[in-house]
C-alpha positions as CSV (number, residue, x, y, z in Angstrom):
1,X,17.3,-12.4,3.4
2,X,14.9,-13.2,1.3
3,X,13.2,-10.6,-1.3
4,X,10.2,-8.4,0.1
5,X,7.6,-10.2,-2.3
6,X,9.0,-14.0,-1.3
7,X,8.1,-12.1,2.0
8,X,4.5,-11.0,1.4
9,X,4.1,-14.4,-0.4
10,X,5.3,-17.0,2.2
11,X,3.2,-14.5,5.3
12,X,-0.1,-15.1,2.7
13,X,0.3,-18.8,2.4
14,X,0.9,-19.2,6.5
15,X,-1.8,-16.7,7.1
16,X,0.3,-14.2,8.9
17,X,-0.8,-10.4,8.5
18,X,1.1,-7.6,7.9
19,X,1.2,-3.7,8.6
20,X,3.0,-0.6,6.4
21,X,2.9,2.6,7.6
22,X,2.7,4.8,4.5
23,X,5.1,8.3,4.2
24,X,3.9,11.1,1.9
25,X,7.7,12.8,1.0
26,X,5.4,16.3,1.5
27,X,7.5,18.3,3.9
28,X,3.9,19.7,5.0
29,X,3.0,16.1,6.2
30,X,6.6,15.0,7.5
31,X,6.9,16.7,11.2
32,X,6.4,13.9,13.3
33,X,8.4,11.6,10.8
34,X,11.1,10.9,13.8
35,X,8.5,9.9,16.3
36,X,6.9,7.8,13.5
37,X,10.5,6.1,12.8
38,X,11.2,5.6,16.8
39,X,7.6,4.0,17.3
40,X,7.5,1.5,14.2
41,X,11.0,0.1,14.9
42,X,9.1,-0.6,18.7
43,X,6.3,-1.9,17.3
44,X,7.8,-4.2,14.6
45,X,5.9,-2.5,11.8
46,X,6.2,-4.7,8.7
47,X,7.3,-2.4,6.1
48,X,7.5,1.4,5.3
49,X,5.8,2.6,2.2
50,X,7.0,6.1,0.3
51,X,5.5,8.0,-2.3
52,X,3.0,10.7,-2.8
53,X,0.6,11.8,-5.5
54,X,1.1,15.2,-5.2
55,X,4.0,17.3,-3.8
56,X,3.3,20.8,-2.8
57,X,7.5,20.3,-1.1
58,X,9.1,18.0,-2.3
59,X,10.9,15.6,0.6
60,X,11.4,12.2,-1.3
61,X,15.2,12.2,-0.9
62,X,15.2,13.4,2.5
63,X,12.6,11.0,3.4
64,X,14.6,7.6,1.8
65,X,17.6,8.3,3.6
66,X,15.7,9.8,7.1
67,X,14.4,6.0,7.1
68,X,17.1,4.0,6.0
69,X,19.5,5.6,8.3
70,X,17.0,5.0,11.5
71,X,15.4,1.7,10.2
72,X,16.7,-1.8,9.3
73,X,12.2,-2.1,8.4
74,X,12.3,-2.9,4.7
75,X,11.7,0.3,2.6
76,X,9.1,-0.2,-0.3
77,X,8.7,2.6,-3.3
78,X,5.2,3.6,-3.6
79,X,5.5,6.0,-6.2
80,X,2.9,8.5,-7.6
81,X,5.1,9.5,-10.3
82,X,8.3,7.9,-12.3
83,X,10.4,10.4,-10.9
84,X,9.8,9.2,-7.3
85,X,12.5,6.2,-7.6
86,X,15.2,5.7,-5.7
87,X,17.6,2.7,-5.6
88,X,18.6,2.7,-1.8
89,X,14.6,1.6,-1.8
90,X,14.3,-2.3,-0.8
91,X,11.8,-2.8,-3.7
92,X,9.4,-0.7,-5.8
93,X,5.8,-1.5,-6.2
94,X,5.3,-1.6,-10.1
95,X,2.0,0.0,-10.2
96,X,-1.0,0.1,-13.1
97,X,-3.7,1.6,-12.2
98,X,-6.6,-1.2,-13.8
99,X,-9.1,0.4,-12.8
100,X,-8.7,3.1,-15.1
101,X,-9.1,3.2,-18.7
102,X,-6.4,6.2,-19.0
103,X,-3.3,4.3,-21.1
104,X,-1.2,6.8,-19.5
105,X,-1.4,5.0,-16.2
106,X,-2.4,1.7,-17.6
107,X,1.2,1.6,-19.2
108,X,2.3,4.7,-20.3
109,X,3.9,5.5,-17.1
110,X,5.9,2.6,-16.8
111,X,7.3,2.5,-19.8
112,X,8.6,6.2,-19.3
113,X,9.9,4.4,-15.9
114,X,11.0,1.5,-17.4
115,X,14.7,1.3,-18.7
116,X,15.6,3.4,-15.7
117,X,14.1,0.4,-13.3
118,X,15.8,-2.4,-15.4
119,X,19.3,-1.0,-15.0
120,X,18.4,-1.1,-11.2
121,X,18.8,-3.9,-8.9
122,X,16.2,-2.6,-7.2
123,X,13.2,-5.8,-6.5
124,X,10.3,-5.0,-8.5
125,X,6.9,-5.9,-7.6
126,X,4.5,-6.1,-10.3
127,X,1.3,-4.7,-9.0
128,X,-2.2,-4.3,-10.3
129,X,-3.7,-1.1,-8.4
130,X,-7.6,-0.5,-8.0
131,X,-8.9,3.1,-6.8
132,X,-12.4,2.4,-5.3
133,X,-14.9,5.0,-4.2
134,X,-14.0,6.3,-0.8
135,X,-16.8,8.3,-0.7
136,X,-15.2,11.6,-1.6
137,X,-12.7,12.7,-4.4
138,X,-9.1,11.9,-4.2
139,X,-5.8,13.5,-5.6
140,X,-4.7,9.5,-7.4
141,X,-8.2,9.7,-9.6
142,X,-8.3,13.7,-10.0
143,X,-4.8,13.2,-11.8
144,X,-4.9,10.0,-13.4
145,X,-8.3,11.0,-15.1
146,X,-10.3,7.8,-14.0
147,X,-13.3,7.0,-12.3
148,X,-12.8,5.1,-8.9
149,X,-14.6,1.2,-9.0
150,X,-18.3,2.3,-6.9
151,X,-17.9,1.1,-3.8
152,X,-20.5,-1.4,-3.8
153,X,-20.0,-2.9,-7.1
154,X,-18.1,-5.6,-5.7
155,X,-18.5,-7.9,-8.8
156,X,-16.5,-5.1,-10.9
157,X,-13.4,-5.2,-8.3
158,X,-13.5,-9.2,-8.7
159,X,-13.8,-9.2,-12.5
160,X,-10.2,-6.5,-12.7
161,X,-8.5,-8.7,-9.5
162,X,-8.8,-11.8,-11.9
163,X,-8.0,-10.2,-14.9
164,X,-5.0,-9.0,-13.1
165,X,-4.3,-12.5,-11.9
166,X,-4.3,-14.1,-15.6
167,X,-2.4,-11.0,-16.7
168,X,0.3,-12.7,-14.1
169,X,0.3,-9.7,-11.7
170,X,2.2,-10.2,-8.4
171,X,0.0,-8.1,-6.2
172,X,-3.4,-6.7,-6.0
173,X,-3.9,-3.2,-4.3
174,X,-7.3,-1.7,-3.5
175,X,-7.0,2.0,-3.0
176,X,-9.7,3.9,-1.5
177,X,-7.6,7.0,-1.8
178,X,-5.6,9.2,0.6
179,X,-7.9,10.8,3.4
180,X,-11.5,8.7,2.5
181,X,-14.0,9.0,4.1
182,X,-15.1,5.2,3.9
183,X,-11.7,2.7,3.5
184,X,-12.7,-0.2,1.3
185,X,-15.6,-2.2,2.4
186,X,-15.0,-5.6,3.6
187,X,-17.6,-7.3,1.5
188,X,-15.2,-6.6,-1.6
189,X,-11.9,-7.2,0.2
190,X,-13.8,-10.7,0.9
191,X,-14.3,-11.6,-3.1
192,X,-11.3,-10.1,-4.9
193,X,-9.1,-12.0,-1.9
194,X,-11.1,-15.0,-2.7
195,X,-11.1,-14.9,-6.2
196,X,-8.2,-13.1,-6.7
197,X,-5.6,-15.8,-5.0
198,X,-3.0,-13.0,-4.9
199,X,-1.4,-11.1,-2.0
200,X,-3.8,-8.3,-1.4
201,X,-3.1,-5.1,-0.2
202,X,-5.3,-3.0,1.2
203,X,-5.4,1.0,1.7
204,X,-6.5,3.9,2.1
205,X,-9.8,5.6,5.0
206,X,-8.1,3.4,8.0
207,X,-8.1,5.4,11.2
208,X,-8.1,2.8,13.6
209,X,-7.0,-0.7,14.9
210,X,-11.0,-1.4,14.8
211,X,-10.9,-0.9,10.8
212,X,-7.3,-2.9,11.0
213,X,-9.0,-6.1,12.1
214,X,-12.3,-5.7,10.0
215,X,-9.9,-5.3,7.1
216,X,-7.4,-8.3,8.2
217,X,-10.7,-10.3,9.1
218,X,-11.7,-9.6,5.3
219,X,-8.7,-11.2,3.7
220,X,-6.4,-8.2,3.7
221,X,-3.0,-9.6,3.4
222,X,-1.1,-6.1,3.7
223,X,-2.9,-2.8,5.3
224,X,-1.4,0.6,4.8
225,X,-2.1,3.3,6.7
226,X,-0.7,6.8,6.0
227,X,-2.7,9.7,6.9
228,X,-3.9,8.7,10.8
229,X,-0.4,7.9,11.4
230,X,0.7,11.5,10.3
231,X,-1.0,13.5,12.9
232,X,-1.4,10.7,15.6
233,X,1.6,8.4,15.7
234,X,1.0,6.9,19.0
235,X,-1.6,5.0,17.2
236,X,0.8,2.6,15.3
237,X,1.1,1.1,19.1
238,X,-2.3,-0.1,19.0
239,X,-2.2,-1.2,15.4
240,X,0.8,-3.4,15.9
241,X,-0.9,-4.5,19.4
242,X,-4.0,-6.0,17.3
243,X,-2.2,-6.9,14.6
244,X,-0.3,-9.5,17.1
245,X,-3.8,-10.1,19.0
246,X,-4.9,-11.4,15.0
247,X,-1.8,-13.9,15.2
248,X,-2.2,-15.0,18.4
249,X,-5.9,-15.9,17.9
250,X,-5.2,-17.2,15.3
251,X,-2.2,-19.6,16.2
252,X,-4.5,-21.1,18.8
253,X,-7.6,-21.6,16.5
């Protein structure tokens, strides 16, 4: 099989769209976790995404071996922290936040995180992560200490995706943060997919398989969706539904 970014990589370049349900390992957010399992191994969800920024209880073992044990999807690390790392994980995203201009999560992070990953054979995606205004404050830029990208200042978002590009980043993730009110707006998921010419992923505000296809129709390679999915699983059916109404469309254009 090959690895999960040869994955993301080859679906980009045949213009196939994918869909990650994201798992906060916060044992407050993780009672419908089995329905969310039994539903996304129905629905052929792409990937599963873990990680948290802030853990009130703690769940992040529980959680990797809750989905490995029920689902052959691929598992990828999304990790708000270097100690959320776990090598039964199919890959870990490699974030730095570049948005920011806090050299703790620029690099100082990572290279607390860093001999601990190399000794792994864990896949490691090297991933240049953009918080954008959501329209309200988020737990990712409360802790990192950084001022989201406004959301309108679409020029700003391009100028950091190519930056990210010549810095030879594998993937380029705009964040609106966990529960926004407004997920990215399409106009900048547009340019920095454009302009950036990397796999693009796309997160945070999504509530519905209407905001799916605006973001898919933008140039959104990869959407997560994490908090809609907590309290309403049945609506990964009608993501994965429109996600296969976007291929199908598109194989007959």
């Amino acid at each position: 099989m090959p690895g999960i970014y040869s994955q993301i990589l080859h679906k980009k370049r045949e213009g196939k769209k994918s869909l990650a349900i994201l798992i906060d390992p916060d044992r407050n957010k993780l009672k419908n976790l089995d329905q969310i399992i039994d539903l996304s191994n129905q629905h052929a969800v792409d990937y599963f995404f873990i990680g948290g920024s802030l853990l009130a209880e703690d769940r992040f073992e529980f959680c990797i071996e809750k989905i490995k044990s029920g689902s052959e999807i691929p598992l990828v690390l999304f990790p708000g922290n270097q100690f959320q790392i776990h090598f039964a994980a199919d890959a870990l995203l490699f974030l730095s936040l570049v948005s920011s201009r806090n050299a703790e999560y620029l690099i100082g992070k990572q290279v607390e995180a860093a001999m601990k990953i190399s000794e792994s054979n864990i896949e490691v995606i090297a991933t240049a992560y953009l918080l954008i205004d959501g329209g309200q404050s988020n737990t990712a830029s409360y802790l990192s200490q950084s001022l989201p990208i406004p959301h309108d200042k679409v020029e700003v978002a391009v100028a950091t995706a190519v930056a990210s590009k010549l810095l030879n980043f594998q993937c380029i993730y705009l964040e609106a943060g966990s529960g926004a009110v407004n997920p990215v707006a399409p106009e900048m998921i547009r340019a920095v997919s454009k302009r950036g010419d990397l796999p693009l992923i796309v997160g945070g505000g999504l509530r519905s398989a209407e905001q799916l296809a605006t973001a898919f129709h933008a140039g959104a390679d990869l959407v997560v969706i994490g908090n809609a999915v907590e309290s309403a699983p049945g609506l990964i059916s009608s993501l994965a539904e429109l996600k296969q109404t976007f291929h199908d469309k598109k194989s007959k254009a």
